[in-house]
N, C-alpha and C positions, 0 to 999 in steps of 0.2 A: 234555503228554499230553492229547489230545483224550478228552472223555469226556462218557456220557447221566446224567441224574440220571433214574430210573423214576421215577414217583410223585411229582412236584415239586410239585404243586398240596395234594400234602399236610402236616401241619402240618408237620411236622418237614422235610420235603423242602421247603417252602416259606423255611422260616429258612436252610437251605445252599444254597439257591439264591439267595438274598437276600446269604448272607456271601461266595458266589462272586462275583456280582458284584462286590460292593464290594472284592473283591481282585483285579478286572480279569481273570477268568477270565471265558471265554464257553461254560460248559458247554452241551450240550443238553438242553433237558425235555424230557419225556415225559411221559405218562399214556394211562388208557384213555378218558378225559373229553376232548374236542375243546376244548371252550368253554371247561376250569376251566384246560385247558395253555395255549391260547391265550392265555388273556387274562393269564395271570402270563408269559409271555413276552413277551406286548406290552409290560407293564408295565416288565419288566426291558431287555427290547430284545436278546432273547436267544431263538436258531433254538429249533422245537418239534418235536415228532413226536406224532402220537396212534395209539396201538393196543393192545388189550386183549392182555395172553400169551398167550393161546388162539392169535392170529393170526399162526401163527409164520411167514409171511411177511413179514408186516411187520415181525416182530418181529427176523427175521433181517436184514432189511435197514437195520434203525438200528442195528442191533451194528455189523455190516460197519463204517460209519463212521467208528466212534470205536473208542478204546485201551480202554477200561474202562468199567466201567457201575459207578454207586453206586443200587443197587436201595435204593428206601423207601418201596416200598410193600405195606404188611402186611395181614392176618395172613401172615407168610411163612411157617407153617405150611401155608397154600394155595400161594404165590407163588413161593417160593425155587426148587422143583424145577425150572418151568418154566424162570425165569431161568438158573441155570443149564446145565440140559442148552442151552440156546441162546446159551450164552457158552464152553460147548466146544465146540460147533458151528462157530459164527463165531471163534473162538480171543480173546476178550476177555476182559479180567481181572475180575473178579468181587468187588463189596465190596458189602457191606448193614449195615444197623444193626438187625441180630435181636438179641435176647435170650433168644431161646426155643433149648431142648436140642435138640430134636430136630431144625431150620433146621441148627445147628453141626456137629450127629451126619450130615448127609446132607450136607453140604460135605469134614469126614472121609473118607469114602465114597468121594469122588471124586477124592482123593489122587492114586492113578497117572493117574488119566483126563487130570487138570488139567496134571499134567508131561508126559504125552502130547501135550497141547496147547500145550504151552509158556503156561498162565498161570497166576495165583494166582486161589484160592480164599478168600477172607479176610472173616468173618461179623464180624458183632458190632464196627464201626467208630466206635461211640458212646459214648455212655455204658455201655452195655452192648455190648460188657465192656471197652473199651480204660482204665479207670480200677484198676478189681478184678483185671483180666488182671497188670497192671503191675504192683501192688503182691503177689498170689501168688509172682509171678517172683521178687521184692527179697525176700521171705520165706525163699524157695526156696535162693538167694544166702546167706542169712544162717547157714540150718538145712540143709547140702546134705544130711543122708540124711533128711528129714525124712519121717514116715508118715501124717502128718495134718494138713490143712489145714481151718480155718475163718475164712469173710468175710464181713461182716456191712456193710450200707451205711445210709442214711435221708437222704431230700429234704426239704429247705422247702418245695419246691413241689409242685404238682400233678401231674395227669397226662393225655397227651394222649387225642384222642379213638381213634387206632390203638391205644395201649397200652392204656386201657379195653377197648378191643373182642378183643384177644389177653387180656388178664387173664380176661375174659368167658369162651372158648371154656374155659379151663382149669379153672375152676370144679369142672366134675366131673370131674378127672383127677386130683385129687391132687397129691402133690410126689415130691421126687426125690432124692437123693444119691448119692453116690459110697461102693461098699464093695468094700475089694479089688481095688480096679482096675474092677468092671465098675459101672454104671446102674442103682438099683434103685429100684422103684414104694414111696413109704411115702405114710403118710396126712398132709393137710394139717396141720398143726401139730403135725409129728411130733416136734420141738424146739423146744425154748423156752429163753431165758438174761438175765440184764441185762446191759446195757452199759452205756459210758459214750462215747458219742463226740465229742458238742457240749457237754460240762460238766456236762451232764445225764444222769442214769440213768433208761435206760427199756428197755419190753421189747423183746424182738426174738424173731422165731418165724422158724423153718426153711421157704425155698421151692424151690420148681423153679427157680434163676435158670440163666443160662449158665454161669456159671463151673464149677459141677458137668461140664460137657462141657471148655469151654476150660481150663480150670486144668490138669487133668488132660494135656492135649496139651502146655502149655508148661512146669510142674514136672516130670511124672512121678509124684507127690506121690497115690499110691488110695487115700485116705479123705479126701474131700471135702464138707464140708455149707455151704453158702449162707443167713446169717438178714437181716431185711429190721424194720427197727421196725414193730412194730405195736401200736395199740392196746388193751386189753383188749376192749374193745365188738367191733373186731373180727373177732378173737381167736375168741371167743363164735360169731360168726356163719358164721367157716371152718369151726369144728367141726361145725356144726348144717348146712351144707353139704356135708362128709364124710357124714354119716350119709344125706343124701340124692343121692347123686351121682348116680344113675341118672337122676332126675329134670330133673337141671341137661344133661343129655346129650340130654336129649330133644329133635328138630328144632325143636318151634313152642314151646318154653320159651328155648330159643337165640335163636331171629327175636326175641322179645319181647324180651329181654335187651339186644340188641344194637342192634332200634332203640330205645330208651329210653337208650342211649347214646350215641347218632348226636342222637337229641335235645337231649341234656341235657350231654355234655361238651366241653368246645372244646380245652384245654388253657393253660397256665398264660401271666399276658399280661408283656408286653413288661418291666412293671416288676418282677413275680415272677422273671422269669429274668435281670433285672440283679442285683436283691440276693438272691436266695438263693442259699444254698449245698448243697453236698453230702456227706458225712461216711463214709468209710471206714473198716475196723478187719480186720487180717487177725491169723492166730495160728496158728502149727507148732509140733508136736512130734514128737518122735522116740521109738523104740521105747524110750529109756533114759529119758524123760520130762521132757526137754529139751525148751525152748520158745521162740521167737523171737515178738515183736509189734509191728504199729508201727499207726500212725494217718493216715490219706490227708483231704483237706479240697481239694475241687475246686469250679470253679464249676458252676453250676446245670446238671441234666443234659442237657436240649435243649438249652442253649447250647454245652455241652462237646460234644455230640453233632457239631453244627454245624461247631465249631472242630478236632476232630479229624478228621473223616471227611474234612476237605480237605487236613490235614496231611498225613496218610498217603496221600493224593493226590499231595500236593507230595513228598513223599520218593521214591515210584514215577516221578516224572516226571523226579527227579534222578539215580536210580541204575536198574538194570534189576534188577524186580522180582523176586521167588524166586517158583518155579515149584512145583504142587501147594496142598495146604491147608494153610496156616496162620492161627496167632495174632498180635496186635498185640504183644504182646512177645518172642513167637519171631525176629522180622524185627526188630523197630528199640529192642527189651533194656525193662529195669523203668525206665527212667529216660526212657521216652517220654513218659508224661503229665506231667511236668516240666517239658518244655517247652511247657505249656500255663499263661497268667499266671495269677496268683492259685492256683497248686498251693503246696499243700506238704504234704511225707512226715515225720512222726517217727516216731522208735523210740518204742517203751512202756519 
């Protein structure tokens, strides 16, 4: 299946444009940058194209080309809309590596559009969420009438400079969960719990992650909360950002924010994402108060990000892909990230 990588001069689009090559794939770059797409093309030895989403003529016409686009280039809170309405346009399939609700909740959306067009809609190809997606589903599996789902993750490593800059915008927005089926606005560290995931007990606080949208699409499972390790110190500092959120909203506190992270963060280097890892922990229960849990241990998330998003590349190329919007375990079941080396899933 012939296909464009958006955004390949970026970090994360740079590493799966790097692992495609080295699997004898010759996908297409893109970006809106001439000179950052060129020159990791030249490098790679691999066709480019340059043109901002705005330019939907150009943009139309590098769809045209290819089967499917792996859009990575964020915040796709900006990004995604375009990309898509121009992948139903041109009828190509549509995969990104968001994490963010709302990116997932506007792929939803376009459900009939995407069957209309005869392609898939399918967010969150990465770390987030093809890890957490999978392991909800084997939950799901475990506890079928289950009413309440929680997933909790933590990284050795760092983070890039696109995820700093999405973490950035959401600053003053608060968090998110699932109640009764529908999306609800609560305050950043609106839960808090220990865990134990790496041997060690430590805390974890309540965020917006994806799964609050995708879990819900691939269980059915309306009480959903997402927690993420965080430090005390922290901890401390989300709170103290609740109380001022209006401020974190504000246009020239955002600029500042964001170049100061265009500065200062690159994302985690070559040796950080060979040996770290990444640590999962899901939990169901049912209205009789019955409980299902197990424990996910994958590798490092921009690597997995890398190794998945071409997986499910290669599976699309092998079978004809489902039509409309879906999840990574709606299409290829809980036991996809499995077959990614170095997984392994226990029961609690």
């Amino acid at each position: 299946m012939k296909f464009l990588i958006y955004g390949a001069y970026g970090y994360t689009g740079q590493l799966i444009s790097k692992l495609a090559k080295a699997k004898g794939l010759t996908p297409v770059l893109a970006g809106r940058d001439k000179e950052r797409t060129k020159a990791l093309a030249n490098e790679l030895a691999l066709p480019y194209r340059y043109f901002d989403l705005s330019q939907t003529e150009k943009l139309h016409e590098a769809l045209s080309e290819v089967e499917l686009v792996l859009h990575c280039a964020g915040p796709f809170s900006e990004t995604a809309k375009l990309m898509m309405n121009a992948c139903l346009a041109t009828k190509t399939h549509y995969l990104d590596i968001t994490g963010e609700i709302e990116v997932f909740e506007l792929g939803a959306s376009l459900d009939q559009a995407a069957k209309d067009a005869g392609i898939m809609i399918m967010s969150g190809v990465g770390f987030d969420v093809v890890p957490s997606d999978c392991l909800a589903s084997y939950l799901k599996s475990q506890l079928p009438n289950a009413t309440h789902l929680e997933l909790a993750f933590m990284s050795e490593s760092s983070t890039s400079r696109g995820t700093a800059l999405t973490m950035t915008q959401g600053i003053g927005k608060g968090g998110a969960i699932r109640k009764d089926s529908k999306i609800i606005s609560v305050p950043h560290v609106y839960a808090s719990r220990l865990l134990n995931l790496d041997g060690k007990e430590k805390n974890f606080v309540s965020i917006p992650w994806g799964d609050v949208s995708t879990a819900y699409r691939s269980t059915g499972i309306p009480n959903i909360m997402v927690y993420t390790a965080m430090h005390p110190g922290q901890v401390k500092k989300m709170k103290t950002a609740q109380k001022w959120s209006w401020l974190f909203n504000l246009g020239f506190v955002q600029n500042y924010l964001q170049k100061k992270v265009k500065k200062t963060v690159t994302g985690p280097s070559e040796k950080m994402r060979e040996e770290s890892k990444c640590y999962l922990w899901g939990e169901v229960k049912n209205a009789k108060g019955e409980s299902k849990s197990a424990k996910l241990s994958t590798p490092e998330g921009y690597k997995l990000t890398s190794i998945a998003s071409l997986m499910i590349i290669d599976k699309m190329s092998q079978a004809l892909p489902n039509t409309g919007y879906q999840t990574p375990s709606l299409v290829y079941g809980s036991d996809l990230i499995l077959e990614i080396e170095n997984t392994k899933r226990e029961d609690i």
